[in-house]
mmCIF file of the N, C-alpha and C atoms, coordinates in Angstrom:
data_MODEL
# 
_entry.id   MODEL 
# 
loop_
_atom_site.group_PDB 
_atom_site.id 
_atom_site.type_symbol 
_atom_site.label_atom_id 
_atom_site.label_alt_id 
_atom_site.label_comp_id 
_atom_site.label_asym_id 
_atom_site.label_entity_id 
_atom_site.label_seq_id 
_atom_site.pdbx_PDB_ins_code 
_atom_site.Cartn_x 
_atom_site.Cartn_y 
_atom_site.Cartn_z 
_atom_site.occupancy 
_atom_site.B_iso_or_equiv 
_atom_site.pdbx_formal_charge 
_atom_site.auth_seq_id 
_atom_site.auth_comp_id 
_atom_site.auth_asym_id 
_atom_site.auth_atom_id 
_atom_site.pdbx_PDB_model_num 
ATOM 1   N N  . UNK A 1 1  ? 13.043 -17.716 24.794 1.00 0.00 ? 1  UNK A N  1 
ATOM 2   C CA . UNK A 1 1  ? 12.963 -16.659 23.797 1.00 0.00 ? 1  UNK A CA 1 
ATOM 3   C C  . UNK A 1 1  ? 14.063 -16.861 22.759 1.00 0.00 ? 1  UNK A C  1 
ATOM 4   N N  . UNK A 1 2  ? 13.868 -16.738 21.143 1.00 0.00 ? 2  UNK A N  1 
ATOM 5   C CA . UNK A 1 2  ? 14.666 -16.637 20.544 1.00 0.00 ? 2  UNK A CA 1 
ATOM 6   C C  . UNK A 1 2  ? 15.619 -15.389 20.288 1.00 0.00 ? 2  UNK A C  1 
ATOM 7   N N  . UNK A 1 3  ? 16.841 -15.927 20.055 1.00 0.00 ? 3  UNK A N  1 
ATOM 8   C CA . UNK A 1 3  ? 18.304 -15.550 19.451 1.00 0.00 ? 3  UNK A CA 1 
ATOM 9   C C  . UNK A 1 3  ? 17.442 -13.810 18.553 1.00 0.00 ? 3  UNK A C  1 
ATOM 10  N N  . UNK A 1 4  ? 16.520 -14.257 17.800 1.00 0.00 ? 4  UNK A N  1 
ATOM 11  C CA . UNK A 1 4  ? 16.280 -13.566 16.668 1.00 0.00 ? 4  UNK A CA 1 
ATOM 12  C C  . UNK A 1 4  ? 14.468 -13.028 17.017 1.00 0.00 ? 4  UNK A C  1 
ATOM 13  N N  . UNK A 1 5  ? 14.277 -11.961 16.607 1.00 0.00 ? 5  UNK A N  1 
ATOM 14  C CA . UNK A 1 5  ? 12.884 -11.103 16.840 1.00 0.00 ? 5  UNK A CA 1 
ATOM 15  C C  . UNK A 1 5  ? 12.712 -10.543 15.351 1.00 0.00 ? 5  UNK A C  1 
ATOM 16  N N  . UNK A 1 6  ? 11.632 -10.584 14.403 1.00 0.00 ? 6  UNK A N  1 
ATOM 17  C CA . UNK A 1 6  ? 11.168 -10.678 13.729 1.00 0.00 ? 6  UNK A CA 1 
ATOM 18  C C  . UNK A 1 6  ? 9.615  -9.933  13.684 1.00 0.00 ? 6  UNK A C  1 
ATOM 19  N N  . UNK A 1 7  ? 9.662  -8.406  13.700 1.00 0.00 ? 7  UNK A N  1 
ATOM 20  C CA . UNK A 1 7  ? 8.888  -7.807  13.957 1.00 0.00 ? 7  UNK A CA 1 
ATOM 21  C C  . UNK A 1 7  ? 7.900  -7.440  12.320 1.00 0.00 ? 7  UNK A C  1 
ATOM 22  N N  . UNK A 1 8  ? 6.803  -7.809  12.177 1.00 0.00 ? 8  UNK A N  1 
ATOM 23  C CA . UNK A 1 8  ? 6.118  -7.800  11.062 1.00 0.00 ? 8  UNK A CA 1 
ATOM 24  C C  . UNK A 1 8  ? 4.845  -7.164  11.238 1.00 0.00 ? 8  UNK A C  1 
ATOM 25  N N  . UNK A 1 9  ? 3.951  -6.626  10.405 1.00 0.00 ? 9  UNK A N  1 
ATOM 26  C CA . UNK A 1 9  ? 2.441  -6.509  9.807  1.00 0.00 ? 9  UNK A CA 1 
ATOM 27  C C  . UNK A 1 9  ? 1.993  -6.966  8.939  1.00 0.00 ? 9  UNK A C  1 
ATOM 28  N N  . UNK A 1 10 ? 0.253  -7.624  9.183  1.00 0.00 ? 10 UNK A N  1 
ATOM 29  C CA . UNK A 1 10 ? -0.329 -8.176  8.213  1.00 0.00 ? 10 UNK A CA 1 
ATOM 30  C C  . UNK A 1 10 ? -0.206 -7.173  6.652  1.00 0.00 ? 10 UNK A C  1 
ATOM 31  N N  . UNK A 1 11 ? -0.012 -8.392  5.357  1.00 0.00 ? 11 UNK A N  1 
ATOM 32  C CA . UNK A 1 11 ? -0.160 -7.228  4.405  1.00 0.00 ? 11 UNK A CA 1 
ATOM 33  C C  . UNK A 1 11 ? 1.298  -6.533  4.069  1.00 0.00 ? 11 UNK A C  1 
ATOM 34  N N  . UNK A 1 12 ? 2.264  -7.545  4.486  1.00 0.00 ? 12 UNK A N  1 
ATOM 35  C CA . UNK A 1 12 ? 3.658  -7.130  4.199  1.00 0.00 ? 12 UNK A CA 1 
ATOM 36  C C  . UNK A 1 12 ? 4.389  -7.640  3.324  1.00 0.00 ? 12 UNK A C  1 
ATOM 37  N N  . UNK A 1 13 ? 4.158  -7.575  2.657  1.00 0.00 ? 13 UNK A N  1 
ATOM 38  C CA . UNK A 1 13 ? 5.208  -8.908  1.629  1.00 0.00 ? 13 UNK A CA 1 
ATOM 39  C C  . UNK A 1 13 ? 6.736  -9.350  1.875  1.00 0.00 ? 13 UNK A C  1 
ATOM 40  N N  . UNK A 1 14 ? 7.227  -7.976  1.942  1.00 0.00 ? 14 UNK A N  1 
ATOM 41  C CA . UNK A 1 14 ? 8.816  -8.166  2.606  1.00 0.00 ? 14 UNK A CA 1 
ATOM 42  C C  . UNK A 1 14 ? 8.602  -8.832  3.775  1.00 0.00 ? 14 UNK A C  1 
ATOM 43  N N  . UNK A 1 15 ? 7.814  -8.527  4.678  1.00 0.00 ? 15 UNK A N  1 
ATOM 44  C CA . UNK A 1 15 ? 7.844  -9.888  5.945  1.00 0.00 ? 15 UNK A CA 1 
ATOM 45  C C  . UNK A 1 15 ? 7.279  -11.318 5.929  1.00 0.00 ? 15 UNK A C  1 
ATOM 46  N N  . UNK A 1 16 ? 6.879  -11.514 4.821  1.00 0.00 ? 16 UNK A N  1 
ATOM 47  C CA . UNK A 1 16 ? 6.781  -12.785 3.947  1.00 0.00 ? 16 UNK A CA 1 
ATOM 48  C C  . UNK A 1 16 ? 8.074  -13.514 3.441  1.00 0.00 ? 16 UNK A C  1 
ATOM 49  N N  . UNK A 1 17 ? 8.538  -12.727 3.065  1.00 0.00 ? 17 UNK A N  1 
ATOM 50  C CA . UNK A 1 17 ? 9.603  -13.162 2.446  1.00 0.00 ? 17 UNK A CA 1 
ATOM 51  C C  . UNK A 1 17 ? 11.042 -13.590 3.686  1.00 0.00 ? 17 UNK A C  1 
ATOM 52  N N  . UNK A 1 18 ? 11.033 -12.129 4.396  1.00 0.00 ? 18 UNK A N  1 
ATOM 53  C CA . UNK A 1 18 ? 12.066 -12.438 5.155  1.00 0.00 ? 18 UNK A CA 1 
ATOM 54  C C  . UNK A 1 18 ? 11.222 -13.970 6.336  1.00 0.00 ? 18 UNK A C  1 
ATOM 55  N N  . UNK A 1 19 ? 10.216 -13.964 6.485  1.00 0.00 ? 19 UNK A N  1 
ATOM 56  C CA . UNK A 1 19 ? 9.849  -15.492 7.370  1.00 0.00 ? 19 UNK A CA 1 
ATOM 57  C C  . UNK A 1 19 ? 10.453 -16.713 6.168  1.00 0.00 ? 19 UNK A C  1 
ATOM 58  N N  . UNK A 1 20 ? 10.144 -16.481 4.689  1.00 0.00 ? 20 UNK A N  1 
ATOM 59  C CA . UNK A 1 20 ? 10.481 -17.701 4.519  1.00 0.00 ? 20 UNK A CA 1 
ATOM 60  C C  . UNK A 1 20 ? 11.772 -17.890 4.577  1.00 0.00 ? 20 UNK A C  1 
ATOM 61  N N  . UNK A 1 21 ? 12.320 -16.923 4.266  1.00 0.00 ? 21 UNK A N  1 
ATOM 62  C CA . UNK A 1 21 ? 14.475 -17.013 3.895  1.00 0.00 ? 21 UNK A CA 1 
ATOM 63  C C  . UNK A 1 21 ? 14.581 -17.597 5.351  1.00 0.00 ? 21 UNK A C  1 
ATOM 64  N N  . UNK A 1 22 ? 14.001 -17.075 6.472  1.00 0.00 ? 22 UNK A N  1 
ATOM 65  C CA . UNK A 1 22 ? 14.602 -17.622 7.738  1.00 0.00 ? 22 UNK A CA 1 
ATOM 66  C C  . UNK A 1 22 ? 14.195 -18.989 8.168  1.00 0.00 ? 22 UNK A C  1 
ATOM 67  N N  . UNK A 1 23 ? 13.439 -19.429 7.542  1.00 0.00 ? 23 UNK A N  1 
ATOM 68  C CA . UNK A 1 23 ? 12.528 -21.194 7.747  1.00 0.00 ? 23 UNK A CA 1 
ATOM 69  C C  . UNK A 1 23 ? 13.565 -22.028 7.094  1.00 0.00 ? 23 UNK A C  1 
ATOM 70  N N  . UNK A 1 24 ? 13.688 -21.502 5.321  1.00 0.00 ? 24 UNK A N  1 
ATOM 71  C CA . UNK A 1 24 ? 14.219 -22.209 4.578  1.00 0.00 ? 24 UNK A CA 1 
ATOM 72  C C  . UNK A 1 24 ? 15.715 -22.370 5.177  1.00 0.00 ? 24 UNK A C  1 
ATOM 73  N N  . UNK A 1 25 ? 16.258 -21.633 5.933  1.00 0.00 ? 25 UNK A N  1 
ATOM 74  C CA . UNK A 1 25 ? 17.610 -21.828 6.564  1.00 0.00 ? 25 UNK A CA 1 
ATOM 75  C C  . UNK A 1 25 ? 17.566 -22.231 7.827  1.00 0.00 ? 25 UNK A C  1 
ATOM 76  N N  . UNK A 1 26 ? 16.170 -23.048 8.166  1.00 0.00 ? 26 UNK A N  1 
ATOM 77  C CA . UNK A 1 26 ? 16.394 -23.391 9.012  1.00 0.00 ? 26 UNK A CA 1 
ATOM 78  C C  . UNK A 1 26 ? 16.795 -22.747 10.245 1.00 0.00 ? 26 UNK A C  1 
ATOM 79  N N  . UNK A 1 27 ? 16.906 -21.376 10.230 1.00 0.00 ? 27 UNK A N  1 
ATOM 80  C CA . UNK A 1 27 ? 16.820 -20.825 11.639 1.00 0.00 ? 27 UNK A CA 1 
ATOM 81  C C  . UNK A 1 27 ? 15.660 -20.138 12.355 1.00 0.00 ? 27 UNK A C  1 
ATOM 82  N N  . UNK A 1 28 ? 15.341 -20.268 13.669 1.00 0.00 ? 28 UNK A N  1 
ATOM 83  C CA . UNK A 1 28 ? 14.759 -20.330 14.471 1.00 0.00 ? 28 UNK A CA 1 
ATOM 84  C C  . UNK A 1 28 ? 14.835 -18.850 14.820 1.00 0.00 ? 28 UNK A C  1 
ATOM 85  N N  . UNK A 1 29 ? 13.335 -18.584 14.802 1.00 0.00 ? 29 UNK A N  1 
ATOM 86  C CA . UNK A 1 29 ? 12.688 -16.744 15.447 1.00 0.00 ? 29 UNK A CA 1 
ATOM 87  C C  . UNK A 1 29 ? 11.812 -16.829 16.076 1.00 0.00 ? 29 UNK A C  1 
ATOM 88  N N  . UNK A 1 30 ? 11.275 -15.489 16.488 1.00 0.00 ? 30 UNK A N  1 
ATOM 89  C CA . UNK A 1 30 ? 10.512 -15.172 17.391 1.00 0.00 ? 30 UNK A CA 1 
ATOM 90  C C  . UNK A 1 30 ? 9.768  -13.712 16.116 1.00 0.00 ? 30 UNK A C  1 
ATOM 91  N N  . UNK A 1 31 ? 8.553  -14.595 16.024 1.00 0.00 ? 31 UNK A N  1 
ATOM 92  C CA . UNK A 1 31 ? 7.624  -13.120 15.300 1.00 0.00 ? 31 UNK A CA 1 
ATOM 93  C C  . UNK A 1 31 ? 6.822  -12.402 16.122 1.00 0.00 ? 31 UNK A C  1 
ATOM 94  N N  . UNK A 1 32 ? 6.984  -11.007 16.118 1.00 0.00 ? 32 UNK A N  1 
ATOM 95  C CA . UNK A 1 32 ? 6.206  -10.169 16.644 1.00 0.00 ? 32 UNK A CA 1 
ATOM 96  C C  . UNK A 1 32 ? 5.226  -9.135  15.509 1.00 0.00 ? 32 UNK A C  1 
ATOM 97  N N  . UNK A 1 33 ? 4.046  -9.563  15.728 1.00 0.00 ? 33 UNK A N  1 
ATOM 98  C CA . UNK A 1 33 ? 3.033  -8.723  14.765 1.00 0.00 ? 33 UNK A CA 1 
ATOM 99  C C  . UNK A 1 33 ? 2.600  -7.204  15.852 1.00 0.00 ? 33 UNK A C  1 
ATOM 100 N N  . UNK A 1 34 ? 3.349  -6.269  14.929 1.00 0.00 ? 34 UNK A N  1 
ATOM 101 C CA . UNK A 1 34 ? 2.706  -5.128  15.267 1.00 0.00 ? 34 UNK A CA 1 
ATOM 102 C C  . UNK A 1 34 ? 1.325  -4.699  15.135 1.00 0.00 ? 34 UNK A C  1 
ATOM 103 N N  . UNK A 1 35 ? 1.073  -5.405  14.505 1.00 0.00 ? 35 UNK A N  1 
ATOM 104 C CA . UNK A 1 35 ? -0.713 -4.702  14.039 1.00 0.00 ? 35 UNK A CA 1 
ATOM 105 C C  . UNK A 1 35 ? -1.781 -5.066  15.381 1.00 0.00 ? 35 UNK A C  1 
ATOM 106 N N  . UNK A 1 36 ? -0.880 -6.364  16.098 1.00 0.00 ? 36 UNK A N  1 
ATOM 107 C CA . UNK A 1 36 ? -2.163 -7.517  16.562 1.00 0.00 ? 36 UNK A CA 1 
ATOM 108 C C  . UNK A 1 36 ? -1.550 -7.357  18.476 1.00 0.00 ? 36 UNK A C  1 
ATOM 109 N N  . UNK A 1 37 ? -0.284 -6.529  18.258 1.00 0.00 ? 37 UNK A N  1 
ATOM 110 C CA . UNK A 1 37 ? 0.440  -6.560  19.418 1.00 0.00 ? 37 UNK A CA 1 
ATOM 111 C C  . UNK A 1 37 ? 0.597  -5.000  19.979 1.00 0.00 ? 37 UNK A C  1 
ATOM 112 N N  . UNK A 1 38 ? 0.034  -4.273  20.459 1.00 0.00 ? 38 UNK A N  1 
ATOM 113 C CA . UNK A 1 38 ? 0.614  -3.149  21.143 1.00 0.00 ? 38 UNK A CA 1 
ATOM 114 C C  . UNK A 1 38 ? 1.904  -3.074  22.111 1.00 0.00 ? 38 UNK A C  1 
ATOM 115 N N  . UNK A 1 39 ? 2.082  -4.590  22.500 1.00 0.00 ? 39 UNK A N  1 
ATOM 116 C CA . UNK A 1 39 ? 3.480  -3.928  23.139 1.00 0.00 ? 39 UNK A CA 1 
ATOM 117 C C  . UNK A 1 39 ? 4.711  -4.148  22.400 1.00 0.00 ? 39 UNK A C  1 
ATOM 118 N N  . UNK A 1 40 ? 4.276  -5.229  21.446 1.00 0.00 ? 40 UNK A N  1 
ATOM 119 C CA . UNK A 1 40 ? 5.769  -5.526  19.979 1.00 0.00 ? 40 UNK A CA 1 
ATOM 120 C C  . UNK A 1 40 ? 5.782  -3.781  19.098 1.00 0.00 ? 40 UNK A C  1 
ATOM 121 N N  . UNK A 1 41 ? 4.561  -2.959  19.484 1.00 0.00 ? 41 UNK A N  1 
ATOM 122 C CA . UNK A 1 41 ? 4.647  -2.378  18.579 1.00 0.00 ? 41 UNK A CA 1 
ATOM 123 C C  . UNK A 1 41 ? 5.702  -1.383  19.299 1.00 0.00 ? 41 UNK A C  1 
ATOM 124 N N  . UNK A 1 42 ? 5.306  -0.592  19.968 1.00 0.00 ? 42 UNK A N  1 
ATOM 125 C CA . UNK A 1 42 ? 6.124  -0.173  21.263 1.00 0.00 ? 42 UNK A CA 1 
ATOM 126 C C  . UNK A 1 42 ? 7.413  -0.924  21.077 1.00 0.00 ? 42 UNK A C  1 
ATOM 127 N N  . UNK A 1 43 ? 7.868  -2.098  21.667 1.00 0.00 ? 43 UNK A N  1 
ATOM 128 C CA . UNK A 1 43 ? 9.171  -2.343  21.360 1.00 0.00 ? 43 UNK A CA 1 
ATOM 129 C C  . UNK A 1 43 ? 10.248 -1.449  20.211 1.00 0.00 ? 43 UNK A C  1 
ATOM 130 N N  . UNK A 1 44 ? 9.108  -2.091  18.908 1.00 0.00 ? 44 UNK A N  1 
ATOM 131 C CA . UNK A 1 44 ? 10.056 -2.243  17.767 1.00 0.00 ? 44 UNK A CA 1 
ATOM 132 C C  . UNK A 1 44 ? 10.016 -0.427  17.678 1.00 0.00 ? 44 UNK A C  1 
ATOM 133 N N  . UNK A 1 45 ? 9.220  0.748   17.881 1.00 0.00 ? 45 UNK A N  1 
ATOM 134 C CA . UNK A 1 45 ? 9.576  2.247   18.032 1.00 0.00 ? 45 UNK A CA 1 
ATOM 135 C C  . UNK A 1 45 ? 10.493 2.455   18.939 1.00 0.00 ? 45 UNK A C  1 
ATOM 136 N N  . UNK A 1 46 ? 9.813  2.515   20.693 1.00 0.00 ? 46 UNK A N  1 
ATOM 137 C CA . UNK A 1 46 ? 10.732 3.416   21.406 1.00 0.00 ? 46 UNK A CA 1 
ATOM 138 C C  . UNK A 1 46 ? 12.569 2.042   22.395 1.00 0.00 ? 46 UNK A C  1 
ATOM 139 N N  . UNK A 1 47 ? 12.339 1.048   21.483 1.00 0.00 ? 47 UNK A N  1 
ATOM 140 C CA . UNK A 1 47 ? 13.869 0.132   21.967 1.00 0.00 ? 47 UNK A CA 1 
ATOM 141 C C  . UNK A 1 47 ? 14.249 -0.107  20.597 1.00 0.00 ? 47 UNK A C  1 
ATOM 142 N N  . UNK A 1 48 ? 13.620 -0.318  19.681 1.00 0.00 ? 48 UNK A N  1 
ATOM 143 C CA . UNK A 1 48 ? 14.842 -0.035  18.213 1.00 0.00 ? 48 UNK A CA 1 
ATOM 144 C C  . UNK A 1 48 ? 14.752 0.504   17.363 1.00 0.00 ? 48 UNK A C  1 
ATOM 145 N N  . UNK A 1 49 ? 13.388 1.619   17.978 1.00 0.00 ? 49 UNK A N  1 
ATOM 146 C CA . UNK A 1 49 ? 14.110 3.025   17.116 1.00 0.00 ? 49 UNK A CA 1 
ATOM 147 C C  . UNK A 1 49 ? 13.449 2.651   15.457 1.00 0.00 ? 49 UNK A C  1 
ATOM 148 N N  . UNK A 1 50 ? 12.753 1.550   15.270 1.00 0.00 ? 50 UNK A N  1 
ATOM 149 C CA . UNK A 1 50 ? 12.121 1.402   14.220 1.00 0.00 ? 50 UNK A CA 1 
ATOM 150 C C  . UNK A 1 50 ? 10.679 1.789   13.757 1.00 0.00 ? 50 UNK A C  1 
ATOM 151 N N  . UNK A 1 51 ? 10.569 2.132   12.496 1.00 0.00 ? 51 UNK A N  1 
ATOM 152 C CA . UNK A 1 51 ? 8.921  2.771   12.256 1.00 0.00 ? 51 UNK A CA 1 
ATOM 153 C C  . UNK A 1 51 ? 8.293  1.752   11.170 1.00 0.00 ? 51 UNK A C  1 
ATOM 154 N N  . UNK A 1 52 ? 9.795  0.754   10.449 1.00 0.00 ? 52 UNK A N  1 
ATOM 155 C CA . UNK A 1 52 ? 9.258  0.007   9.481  1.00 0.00 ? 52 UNK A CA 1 
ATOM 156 C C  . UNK A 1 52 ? 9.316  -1.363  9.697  1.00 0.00 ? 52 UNK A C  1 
ATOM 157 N N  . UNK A 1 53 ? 8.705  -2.659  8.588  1.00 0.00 ? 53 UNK A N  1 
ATOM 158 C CA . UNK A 1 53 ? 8.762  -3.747  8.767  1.00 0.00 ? 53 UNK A CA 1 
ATOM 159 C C  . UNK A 1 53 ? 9.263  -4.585  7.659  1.00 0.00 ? 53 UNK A C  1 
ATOM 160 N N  . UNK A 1 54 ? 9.709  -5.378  7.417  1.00 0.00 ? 54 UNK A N  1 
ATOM 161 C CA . UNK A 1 54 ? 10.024 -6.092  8.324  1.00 0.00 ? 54 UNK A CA 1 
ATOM 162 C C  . UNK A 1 54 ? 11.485 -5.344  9.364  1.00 0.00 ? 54 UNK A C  1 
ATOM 163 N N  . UNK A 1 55 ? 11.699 -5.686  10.553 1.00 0.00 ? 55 UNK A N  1 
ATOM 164 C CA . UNK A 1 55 ? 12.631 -5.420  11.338 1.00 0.00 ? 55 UNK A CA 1 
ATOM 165 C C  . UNK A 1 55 ? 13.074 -6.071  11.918 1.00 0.00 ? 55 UNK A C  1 
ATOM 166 N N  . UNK A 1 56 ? 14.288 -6.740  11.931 1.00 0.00 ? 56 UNK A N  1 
ATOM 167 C CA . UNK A 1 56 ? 14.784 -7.814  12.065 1.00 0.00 ? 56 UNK A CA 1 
ATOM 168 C C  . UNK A 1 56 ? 16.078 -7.657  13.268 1.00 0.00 ? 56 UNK A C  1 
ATOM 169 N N  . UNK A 1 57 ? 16.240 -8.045  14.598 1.00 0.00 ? 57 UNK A N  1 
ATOM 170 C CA . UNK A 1 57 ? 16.785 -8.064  15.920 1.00 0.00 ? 57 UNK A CA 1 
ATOM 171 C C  . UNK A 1 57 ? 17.650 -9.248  15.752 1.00 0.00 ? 57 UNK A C  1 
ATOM 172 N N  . UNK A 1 58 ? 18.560 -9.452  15.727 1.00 0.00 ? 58 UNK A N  1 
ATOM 173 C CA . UNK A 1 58 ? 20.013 -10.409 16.097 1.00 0.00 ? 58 UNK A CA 1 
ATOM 174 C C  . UNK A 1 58 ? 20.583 -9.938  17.403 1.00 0.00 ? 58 UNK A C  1 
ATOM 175 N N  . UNK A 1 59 ? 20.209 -10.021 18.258 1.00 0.00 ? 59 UNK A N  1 
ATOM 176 C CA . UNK A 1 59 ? 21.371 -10.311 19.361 1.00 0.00 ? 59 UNK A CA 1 
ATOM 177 C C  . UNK A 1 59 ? 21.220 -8.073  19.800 1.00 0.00 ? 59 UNK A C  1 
ATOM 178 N N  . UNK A 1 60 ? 22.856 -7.641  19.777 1.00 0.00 ? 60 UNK A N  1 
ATOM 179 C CA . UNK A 1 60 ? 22.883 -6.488  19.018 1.00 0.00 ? 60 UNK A CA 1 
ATOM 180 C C  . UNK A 1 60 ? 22.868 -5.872  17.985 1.00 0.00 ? 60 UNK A C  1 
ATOM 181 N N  . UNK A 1 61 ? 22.569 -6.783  16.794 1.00 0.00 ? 61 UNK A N  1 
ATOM 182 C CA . UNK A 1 61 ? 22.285 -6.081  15.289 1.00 0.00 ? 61 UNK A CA 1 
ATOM 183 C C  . UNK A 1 61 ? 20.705 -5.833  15.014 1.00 0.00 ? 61 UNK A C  1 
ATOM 184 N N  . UNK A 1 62 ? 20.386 -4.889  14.267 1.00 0.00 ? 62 UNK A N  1 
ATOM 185 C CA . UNK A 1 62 ? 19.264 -4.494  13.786 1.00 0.00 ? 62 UNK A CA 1 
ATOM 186 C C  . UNK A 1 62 ? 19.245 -4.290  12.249 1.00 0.00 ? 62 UNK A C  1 
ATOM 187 N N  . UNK A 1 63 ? 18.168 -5.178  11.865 1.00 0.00 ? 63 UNK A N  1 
ATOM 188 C CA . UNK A 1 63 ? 17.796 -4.675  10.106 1.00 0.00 ? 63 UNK A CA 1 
ATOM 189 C C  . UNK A 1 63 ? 16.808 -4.130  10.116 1.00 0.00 ? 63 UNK A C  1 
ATOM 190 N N  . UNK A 1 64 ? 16.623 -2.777  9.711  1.00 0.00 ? 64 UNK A N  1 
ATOM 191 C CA . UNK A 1 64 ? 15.370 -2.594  9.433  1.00 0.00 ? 64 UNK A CA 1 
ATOM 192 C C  . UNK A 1 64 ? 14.887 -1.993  7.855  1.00 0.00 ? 64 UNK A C  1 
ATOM 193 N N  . UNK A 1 65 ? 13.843 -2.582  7.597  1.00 0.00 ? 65 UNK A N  1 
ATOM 194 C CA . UNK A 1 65 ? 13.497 -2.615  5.757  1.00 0.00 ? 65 UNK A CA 1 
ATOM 195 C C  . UNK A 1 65 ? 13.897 -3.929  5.948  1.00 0.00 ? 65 UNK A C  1 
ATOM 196 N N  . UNK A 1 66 ? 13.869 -4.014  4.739  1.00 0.00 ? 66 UNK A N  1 
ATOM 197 C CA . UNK A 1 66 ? 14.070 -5.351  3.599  1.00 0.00 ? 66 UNK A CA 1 
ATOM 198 C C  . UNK A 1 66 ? 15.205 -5.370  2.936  1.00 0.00 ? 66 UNK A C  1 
ATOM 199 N N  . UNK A 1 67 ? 16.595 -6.138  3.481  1.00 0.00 ? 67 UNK A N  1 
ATOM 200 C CA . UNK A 1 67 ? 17.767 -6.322  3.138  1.00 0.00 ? 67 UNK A CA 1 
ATOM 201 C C  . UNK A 1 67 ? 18.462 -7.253  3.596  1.00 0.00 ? 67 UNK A C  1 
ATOM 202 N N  . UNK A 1 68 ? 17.996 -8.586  2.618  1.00 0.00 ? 68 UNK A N  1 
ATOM 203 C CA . UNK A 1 68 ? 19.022 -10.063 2.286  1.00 0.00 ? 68 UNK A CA 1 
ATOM 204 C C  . UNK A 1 68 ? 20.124 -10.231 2.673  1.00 0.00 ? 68 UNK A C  1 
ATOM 205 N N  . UNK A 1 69 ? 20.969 -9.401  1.860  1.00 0.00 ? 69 UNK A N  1 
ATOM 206 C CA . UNK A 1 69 ? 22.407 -9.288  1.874  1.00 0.00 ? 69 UNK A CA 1 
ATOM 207 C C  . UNK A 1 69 ? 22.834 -9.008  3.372  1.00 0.00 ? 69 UNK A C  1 
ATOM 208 N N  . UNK A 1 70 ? 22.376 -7.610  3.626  1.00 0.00 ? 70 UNK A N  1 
ATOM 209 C CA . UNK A 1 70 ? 22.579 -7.677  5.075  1.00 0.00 ? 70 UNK A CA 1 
ATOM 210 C C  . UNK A 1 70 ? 22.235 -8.697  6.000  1.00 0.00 ? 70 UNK A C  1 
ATOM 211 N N  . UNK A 1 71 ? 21.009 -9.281  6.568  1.00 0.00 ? 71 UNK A N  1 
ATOM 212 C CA . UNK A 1 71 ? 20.588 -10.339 6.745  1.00 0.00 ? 71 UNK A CA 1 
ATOM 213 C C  . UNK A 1 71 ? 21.693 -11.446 6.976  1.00 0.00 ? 71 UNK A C  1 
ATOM 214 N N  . UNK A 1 72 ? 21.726 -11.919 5.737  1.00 0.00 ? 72 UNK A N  1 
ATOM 215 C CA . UNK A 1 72 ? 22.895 -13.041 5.359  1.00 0.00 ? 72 UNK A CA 1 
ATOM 216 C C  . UNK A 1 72 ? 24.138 -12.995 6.094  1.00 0.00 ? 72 UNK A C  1 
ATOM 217 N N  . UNK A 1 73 ? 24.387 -11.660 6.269  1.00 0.00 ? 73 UNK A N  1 
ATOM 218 C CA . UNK A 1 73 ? 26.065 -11.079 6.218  1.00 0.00 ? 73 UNK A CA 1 
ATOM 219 C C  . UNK A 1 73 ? 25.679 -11.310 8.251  1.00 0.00 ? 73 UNK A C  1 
ATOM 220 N N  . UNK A 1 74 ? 24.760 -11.234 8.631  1.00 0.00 ? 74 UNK A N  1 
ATOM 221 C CA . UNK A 1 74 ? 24.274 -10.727 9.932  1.00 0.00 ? 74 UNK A CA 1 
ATOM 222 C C  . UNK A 1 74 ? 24.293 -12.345 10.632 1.00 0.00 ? 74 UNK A C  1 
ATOM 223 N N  . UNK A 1 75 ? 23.471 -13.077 9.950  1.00 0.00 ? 75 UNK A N  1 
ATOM 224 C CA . UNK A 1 75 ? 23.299 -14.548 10.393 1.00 0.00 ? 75 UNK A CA 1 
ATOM 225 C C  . UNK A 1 75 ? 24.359 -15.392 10.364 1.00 0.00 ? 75 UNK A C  1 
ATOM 226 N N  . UNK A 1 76 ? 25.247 -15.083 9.050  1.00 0.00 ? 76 UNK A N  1 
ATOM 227 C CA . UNK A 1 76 ? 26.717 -15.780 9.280  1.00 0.00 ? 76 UNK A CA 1 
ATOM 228 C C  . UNK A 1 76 ? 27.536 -15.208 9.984  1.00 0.00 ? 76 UNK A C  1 
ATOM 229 N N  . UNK A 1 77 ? 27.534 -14.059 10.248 1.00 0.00 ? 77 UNK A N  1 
ATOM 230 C CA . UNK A 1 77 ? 28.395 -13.198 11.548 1.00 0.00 ? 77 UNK A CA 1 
ATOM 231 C C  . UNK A 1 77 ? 27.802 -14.042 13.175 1.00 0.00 ? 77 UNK A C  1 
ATOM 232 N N  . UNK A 1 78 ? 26.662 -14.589 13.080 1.00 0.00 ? 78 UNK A N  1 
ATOM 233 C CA . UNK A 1 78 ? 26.341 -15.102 14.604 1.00 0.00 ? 78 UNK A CA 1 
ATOM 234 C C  . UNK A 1 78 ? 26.467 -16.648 14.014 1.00 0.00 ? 78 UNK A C  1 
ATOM 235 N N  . UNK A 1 79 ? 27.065 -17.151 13.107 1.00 0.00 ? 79 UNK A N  1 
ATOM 236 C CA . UNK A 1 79 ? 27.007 -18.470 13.028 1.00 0.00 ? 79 UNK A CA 1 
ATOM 237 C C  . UNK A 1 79 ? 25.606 -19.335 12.781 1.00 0.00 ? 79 UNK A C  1 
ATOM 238 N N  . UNK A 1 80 ? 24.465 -18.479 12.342 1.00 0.00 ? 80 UNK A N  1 
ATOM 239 C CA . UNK A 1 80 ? 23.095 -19.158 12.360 1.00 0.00 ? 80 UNK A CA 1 
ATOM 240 C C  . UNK A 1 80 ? 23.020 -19.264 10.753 1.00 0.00 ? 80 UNK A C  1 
# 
């Protein structure tokens, strides 16, 4: 299992985007489609407390929405 969880829905653009920023850097995830997954969906509500996507799992950090900066600030904090 990866470092990183990457919880998305078809029809997202921000989870478009955040898959490519994380390819183009070459780091390694784990996508979970809520639409296609009932238990990613479950996860990403009642264990992180999230309702939106993209939602993004580091370790103990959580992004949820669409935020780069954070992101960035998150991946160089774990060295990825």
């Amino acid at each position: 299992m990866s470092a990183i969880v990457l919880y998305t829905q078809p029809e997202c653009p921000p989870c478009q985007i955040i898959k490519l920023f994380l390819k183009d850097r070459g780091v390694l995830f784990e996508e979970k489609n809520i639409a296609d997954d009932p238990k990613a969906r479950n996860e990403l509500i009642n264990i992180w407390k999230s309702h939106s996507t993209p939602t993004v799992v580091i370790e103990e950090d959580i992004i949820r929405g669409f935020d780069l900066n954070k992101l960035t600030e998150i991946l160089e904090k774990h060295q990825l």
